[in-house]
C-alpha positions, 0 to 999 in steps of 0.5 A: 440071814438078813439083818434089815439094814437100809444099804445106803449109796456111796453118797449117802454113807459118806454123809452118815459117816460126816454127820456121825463125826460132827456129833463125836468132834463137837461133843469131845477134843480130837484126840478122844474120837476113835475112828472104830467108834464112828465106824461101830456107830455107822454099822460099817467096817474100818476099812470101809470107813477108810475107804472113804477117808484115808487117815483120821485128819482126813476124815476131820477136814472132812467134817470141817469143811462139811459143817462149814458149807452148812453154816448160815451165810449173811448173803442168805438173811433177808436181804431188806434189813438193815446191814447192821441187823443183817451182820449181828444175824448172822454172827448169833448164828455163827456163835452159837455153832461155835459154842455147840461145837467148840471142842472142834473149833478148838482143834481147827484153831488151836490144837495140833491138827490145826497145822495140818495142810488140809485143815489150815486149806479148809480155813483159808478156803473159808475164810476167803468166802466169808471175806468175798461174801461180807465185802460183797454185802456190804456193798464194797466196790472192787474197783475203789482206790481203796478197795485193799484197805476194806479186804484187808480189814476184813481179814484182820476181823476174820482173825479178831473173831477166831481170836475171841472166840477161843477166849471166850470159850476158854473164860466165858467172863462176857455173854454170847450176846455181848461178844456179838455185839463186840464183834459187830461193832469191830467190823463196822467201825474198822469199815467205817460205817457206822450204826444204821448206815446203808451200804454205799454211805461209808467209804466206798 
């Protein structure tokens, strides 16, 4: 007896699976998703869903770095506006996953499974792209004397965002609006450029 289910690729049951967990992980903590209800939702077997994830963390750093790889870049937004349009672009769009998803966020920066190495390689990985992308576009070059101070400021605002984020969610006492700007105005200022400056007149 056939039931008229769509027999899907390796590929593709691995994305059905990763795009059932992002809904589940972002809609309650990581605690409450049930890797039978993700397998139940998929129409698959347990095993099956263990097949292509040998534990639940590994099924949830999976879903991370996913997501991760589908979040806008600031490389990608029209690349001819100004630099402070660019970034404050690119943070609406980040804040607004974060509060679509924030029970995940939660679990990637501050719960338990925060600490698993897989997950915390997923954070590193990362956050080393954004570092890159951020310095790259906003015209650092590699080769300045004080080219360590510039990375090392990016990665201290890569925390500083983590870090209000999680407030934010935790107390809402300001608007997405604002914590963008804030963030905005972090980064900017610890880079020394200032409002509506190009890249190349800061101090590269």
């Amino acid at each position: 007896m056939t039931t008229g289910r769509r027999r899907l690729s390796p590929e593709q049951r691995r994305e059905q699976l990763l795009r059932i967990g992002a809904r589940l992980f972002a809609e309650r903590p990581y605690e409450q998703v049930w890797i039978e209800e993700v397998a139940e939702r998929a129409e698959v077997s347990r095993g099956l869903l263990y097949h292509y994830f040998p534990t639940k963390r590994d099924f949830f750093a999976a879903v991370i770095k996913d997501a991760s790889s589908r979040l806008p870049q600031l490389a990608e937004i029209d690349p001819t506006l100004p630099v402070t349009e660019r970034l404050a672009t690119g943070l609406d769009l980040f804040l607004r996953y974060v509060e679509a998803n924030e029970h995940s966020y939660r679990a990637v920066h501050r719960g338990a499974v925060g600490a698993d190495p897989d997950i915390r390689a997923v954070v590193r990985e990362n956050n080393a792209e954004l570092e890159r992308r951020i310095l790259a576009d906003l015209g650092a070059d590699p080769d300045a004397r004080d080219a360590e101070i510039y990375r090392v400021a990016v990665r201290g605002w890569l925390a500083f965002v983590i870090a209000t984020c999680l407030d934010w969610l935790d107390r809402r006492t300001i608007t997405r609006d604002q914590l963008r700007d804030l963030c905005a105005r972090t980064l900017l200022g610890a880079l020394g450029l200032g409002q509506g400056e190009p890249p190349g007149s800061g101090p590269w």
